[in-house]
Structure formats: C-alpha cells, structure tokens
C-alpha positions as CSV (number, residue, x, y, z in Angstrom):
1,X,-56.1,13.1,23.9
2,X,-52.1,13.2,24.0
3,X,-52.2,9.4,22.1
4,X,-54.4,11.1,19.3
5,X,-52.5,14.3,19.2
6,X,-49.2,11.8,18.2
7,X,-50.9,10.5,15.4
8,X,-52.0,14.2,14.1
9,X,-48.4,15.4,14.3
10,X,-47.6,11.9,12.7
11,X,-49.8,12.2,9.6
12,X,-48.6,16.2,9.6
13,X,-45.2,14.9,9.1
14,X,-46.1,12.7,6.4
15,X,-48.5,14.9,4.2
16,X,-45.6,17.5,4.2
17,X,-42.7,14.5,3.2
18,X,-45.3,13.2,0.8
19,X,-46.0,17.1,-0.4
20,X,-42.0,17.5,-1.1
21,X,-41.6,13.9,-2.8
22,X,-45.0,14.9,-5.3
23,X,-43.2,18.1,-6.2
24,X,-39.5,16.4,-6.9
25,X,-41.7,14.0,-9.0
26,X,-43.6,17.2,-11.1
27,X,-39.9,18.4,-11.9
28,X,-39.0,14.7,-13.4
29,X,-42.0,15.2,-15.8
30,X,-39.9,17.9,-17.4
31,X,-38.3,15.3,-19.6
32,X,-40.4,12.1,-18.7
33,X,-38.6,9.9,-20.9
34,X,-35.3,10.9,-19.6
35,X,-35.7,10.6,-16.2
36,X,-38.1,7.1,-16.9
37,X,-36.2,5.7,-14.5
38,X,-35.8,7.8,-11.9
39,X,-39.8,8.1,-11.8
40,X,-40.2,4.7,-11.3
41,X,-37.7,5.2,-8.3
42,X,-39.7,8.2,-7.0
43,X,-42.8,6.6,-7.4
44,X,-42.1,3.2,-5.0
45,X,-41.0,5.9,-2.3
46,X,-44.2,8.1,-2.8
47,X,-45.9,4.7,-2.6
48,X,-44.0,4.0,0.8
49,X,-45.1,7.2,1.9
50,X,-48.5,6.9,1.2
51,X,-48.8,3.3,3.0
52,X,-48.6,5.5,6.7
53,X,-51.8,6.9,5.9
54,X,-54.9,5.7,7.3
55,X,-57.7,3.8,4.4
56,X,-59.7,6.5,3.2
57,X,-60.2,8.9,0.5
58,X,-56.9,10.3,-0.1
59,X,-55.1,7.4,0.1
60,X,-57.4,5.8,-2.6
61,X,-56.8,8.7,-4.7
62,X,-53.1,8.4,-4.6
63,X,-53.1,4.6,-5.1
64,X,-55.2,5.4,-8.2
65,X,-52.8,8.3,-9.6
66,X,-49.9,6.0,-8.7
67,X,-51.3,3.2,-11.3
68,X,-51.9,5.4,-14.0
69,X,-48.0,6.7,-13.9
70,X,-46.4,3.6,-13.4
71,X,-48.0,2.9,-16.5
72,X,-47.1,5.7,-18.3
73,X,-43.5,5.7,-17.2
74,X,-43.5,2.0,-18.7
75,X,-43.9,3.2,-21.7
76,X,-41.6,6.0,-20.9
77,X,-39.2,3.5,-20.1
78,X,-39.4,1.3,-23.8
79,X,-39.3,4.6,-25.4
80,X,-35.7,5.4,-23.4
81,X,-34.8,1.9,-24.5
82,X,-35.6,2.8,-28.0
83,X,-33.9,6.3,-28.0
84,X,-30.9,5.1,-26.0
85,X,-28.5,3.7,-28.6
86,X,-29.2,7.3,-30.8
87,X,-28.3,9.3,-27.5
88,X,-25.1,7.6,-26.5
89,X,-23.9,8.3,-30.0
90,X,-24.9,11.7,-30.7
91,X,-22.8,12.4,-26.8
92,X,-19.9,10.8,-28.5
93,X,-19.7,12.7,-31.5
94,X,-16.4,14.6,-32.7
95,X,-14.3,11.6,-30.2
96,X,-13.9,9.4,-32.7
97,X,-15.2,6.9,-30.7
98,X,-17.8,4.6,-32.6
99,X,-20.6,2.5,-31.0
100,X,-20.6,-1.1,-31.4
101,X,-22.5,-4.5,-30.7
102,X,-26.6,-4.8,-29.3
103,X,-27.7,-3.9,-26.3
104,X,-27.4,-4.2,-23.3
105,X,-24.3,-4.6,-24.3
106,X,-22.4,-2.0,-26.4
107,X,-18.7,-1.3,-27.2
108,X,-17.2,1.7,-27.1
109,X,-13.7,1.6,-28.3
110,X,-11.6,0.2,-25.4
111,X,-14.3,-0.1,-23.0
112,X,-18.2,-1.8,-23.1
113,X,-21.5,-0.8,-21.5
114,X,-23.6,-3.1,-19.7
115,X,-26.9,-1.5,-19.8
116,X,-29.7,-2.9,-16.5
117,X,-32.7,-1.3,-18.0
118,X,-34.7,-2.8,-15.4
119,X,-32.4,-0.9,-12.3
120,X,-31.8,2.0,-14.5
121,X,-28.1,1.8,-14.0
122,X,-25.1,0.5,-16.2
123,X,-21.7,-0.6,-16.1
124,X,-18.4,0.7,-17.9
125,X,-15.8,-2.5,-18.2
126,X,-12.4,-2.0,-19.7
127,X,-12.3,-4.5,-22.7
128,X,-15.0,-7.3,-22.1
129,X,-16.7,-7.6,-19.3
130,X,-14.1,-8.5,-16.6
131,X,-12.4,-5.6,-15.4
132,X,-15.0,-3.1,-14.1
133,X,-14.2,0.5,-13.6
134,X,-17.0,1.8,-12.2
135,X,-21.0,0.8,-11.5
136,X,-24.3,1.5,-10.5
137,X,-24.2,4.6,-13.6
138,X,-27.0,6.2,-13.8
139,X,-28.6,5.0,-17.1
140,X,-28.4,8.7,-18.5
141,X,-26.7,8.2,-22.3
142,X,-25.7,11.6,-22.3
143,X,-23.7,11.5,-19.2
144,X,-22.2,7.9,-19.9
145,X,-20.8,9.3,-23.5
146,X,-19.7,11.9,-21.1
147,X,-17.6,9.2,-18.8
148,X,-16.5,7.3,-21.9
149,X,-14.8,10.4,-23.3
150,X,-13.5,11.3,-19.6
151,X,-11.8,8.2,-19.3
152,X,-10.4,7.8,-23.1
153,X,-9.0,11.3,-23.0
154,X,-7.2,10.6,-19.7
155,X,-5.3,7.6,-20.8
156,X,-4.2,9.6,-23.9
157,X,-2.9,12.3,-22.1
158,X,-1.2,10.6,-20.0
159,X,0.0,7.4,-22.0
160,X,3.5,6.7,-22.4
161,X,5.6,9.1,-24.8
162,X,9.0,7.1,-25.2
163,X,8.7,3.5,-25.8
164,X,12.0,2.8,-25.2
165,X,12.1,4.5,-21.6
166,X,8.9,2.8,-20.5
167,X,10.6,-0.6,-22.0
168,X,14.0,-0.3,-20.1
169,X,11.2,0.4,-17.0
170,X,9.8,-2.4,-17.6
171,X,12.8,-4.4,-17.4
172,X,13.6,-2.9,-14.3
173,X,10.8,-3.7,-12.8
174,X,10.5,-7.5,-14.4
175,X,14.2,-8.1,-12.6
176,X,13.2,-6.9,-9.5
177,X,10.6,-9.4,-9.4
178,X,12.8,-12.1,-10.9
179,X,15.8,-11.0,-7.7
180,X,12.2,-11.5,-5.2
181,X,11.0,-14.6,-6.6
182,X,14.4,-16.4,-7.0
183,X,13.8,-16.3,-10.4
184,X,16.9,-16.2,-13.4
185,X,16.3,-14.1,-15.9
186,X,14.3,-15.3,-18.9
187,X,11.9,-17.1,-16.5
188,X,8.3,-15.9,-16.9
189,X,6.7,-13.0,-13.9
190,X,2.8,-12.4,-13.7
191,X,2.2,-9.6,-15.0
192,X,0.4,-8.4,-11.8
193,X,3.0,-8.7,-10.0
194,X,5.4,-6.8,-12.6
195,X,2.7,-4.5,-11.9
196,X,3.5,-3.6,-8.2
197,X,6.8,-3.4,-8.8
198,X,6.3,-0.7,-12.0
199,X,4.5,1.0,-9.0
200,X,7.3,1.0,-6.7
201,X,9.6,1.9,-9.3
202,X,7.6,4.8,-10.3
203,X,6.8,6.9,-6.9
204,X,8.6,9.8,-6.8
205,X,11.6,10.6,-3.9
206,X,9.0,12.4,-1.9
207,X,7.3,9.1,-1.4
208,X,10.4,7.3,-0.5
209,X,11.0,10.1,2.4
210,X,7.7,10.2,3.6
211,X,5.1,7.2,1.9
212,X,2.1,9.0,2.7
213,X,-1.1,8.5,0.6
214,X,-0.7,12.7,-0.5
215,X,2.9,11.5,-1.9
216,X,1.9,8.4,-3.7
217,X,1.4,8.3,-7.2
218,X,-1.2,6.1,-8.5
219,X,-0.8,3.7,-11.6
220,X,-3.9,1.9,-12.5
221,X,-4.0,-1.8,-13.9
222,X,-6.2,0.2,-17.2
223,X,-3.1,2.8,-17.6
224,X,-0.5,-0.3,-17.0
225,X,-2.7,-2.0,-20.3
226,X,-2.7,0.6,-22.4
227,X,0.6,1.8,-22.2
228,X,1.5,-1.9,-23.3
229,X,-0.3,-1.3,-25.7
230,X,1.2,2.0,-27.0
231,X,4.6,-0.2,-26.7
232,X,3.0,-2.8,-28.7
233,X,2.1,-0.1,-31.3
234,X,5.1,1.3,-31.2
235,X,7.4,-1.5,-32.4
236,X,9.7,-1.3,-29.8
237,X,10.6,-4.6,-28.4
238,X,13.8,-4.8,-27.1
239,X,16.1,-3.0,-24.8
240,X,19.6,-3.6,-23.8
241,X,20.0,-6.5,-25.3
242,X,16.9,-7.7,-24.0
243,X,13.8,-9.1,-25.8
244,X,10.1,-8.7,-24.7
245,X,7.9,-11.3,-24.3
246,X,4.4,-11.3,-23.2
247,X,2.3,-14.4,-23.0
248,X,-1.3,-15.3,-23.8
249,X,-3.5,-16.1,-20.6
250,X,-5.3,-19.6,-20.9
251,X,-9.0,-19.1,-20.9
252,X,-9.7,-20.4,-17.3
253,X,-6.7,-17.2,-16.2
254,X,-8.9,-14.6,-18.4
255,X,-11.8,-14.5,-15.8
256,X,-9.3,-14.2,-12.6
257,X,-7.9,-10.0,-12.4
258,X,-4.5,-11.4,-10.6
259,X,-3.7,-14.2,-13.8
260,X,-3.9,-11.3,-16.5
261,X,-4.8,-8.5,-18.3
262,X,-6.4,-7.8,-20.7
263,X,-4.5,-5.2,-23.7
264,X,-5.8,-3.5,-26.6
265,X,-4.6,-4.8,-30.0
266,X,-6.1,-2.1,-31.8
267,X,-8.4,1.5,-31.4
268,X,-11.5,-0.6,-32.1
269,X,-11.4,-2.4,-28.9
270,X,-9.8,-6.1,-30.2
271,X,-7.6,-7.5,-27.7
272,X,-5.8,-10.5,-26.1
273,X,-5.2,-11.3,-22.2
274,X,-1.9,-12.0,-21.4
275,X,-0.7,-13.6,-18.2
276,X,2.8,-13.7,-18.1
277,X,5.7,-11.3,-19.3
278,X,9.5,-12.6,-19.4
279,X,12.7,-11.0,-20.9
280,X,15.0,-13.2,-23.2
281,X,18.6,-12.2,-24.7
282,X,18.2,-10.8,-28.2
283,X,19.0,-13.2,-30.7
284,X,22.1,-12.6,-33.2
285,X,20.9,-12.6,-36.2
286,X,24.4,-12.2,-37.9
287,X,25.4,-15.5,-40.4
C-alpha cells in the first residue's frame, strides 16, 4: 500500500509539471512562428515528461498531439527562416546599418551573424568570423538588430575624440613594451601586447592606489580596433617625431586572437588584420 501510494504522489507530481509545461507551450502559440524554436525546445521537455507515465491512454494521446506539432512547428520553423532576413532589417532601420551576404551568415556593418537554425541560436563576431563577442543568442531578429545597434552605438560613444592624444598614447604604450622586451625603438611589438600596456596606461589613479576590480577600467580588444580605426580615418600618423606603422598579419596569424586583430577599413565592414605595430623616425622630406 505505502509502495503504491509513492507512485500516486509520483504521477501527481508529474501531471501538475506536465500541466504547467502544456500551458507555457499555449502562450508560445501566440506568435507560433516567432517562437518556432522555442516550441521545438518545449516540446522535447513535454516529451521528457510524458515518458514517466505509465502506457496507456493518456500517454498515447500526448504522443499523438506531440507528432502533429512537431510538424507544424517545422513548418513554423522554414517560415522563420523565410521571414528572418526581412525582420533583422526592419529592427535595424533608422541605424544606418545595412544587411549584407546570405544566410546563415549575414554582415552587419562591423560585425557578422552566424545564424544555427537548427539550435535556434546565433552568433555576433566582430569582423569575420574569428573574434566572438557573444553566443548562444536566441535566434529572435528583432532582439539581435537590437544587440547589433547596442553594441555599434557604444563604440561610437565612446570612440576616440583626438587622434593625436590617442596616438602620443599609443606611443607610450608601444615604448613601454619596447623598455620590457629589450626592444630599440623602431623594432616591431604585437599588437596584443601593445594592448595590455594601453590598459595599464589608461587606469585611472584610483586603480594604482587600490587595483580592485570596482576601480579598473575595462578596454576591450573591439574598442582597441576601432579606435585604430578612427586614427586610421583620421589621417593622423605621426607624433613627436614619430611615424606609425602597423603591419598586415600573415594568413596562418589571422585565425590566432594573440597574432592580431582585425580593424575596420571602412563603415561597410572591409578590413585587414594586422599583427604587428612599430614606431619609426619621421622622414625629412626637405631637398
């Protein structure tokens, strides 16, 4: 008697869990082609759910129900597919930002959008697909515009004003490394490792008296790229008597985040990986 009264309170449990996950699913039919994805989710755990209950009439009945959904929300899912690409652009509208390429594989100005229609989730890269900045997205083209936008206003709001300033920072930062590395001046630095010493350079004095994560002041490899590219833009080159130069990364470098980085060339989303930055004297160019 107590061993059957278990398996009552058992199955209790279950209807009620199984109750609450039939719900959650009637509120996803609200926009079925939406939320394709997140059905199909829904649907194996309903199906996990409905595999504690005994053979019998009410299990047959949900196995049924769950066939004929799964294939509805396939075709929910090719019709997502289908809208997708009109989505993400109407989310983008009035940024200037302009859709590019086929999918699953879009371009979005600076950035590209691997899209796993199979998972339901995508993948924002900065430039091609090497540097990631963030995955497992929910494949919502609303809320992706939405991130795209997030991330493009940021690194115009806080991209570099003065070109000189940032440049004689630069140069700071590139003799530092040289003075570390044994290095004379003129001799090439990764730029990765010009990197953490722009990072150093930049934390504020509260940081030096206490270097605490509250008093540290982040400076992302993406913000490091397109400020050089703002410099690039700008036209400023050189800086007390010093000359920039920035060299390409071979191709075998490109696919390695500590060999180099990838930098805009232009608002469309072009752009060369360099590898290696150096400063040389500024060449007379009296007669």
């Amino acid at each position: 008697m107590e061993g059957l009264s278990g398996v009552l309170k058992e199955l209790a449990r279950r209807s009620q869990l199984l109750v609450k996950r039939l719900n959650s699913y009637q509120v996803l039919l609200q926009e079925p082609v939406a939320n394709a994805h997140e059905r199909a989710r829904a649907l194996a755990e309903i199906e996990k759910l409905g595999n504690g209950f005994p053979d019998g009439e009410v299990r047959q009945k949900l196995l049924a129900w769950l066939d004929s959904e799964r294939a509805q929300v396939e075709e929910a899912k090719s019709e997502f597919r289908f809208e997708f690409g009109k989505r993400l652009i109407a989310g983008l509208e009035g940024s200037g930002l302009v859709v590019r390429g086929q999918l699953p594989v879009l371009r979005i100005g600076f950035f590209t959008i691997r899209a796993d229609f199979e998972r339901g989730r995508a993948t924002i890269f900065w430039g091609p697909e090497i540097e990631e900045i963030k995955s497992g997205i929910p494949l919502e083209p609303v809320g992706l515009a939405r991130l795209v936008r997030s991330y493009q206003e940021s690194l115009k709001a806080k991209g570099v004003r003065e070109p000189e300033e940032f440049l004689a920072r630069l140069l700071a930062a590139y003799r530092r490394r040289c003075t570390a590395e044994g290095l004379a001046e003129g001799e090439r630095v990764l730029l990765s490792d010009l990197l953490a010493e722009l990072v150093l350079l930049s934390q504020p004095e509260s940081f030096r008296v206490d270097p605490v994560r509250e008093n540290f002041v982040e400076y992302p490899r993406i913000r490091f790229s397109y400020d050089l590219y703002l410099l690039k833009r700008s036209g400023v080159r050189a800086v007390a008597g010093q000359e920039l130069r920035l060299t390409v990364a071979n191709f075998d470098a490109t696919a390695k985040k500590s060999r180099a980085l990838w930098v805009p060339d232009s608002e469309e989303g072009d752009g060369t990986y360099y590898s290696y930055i150096a400063f040389v004297p500024v060449r007379s160019t009296g007669a």
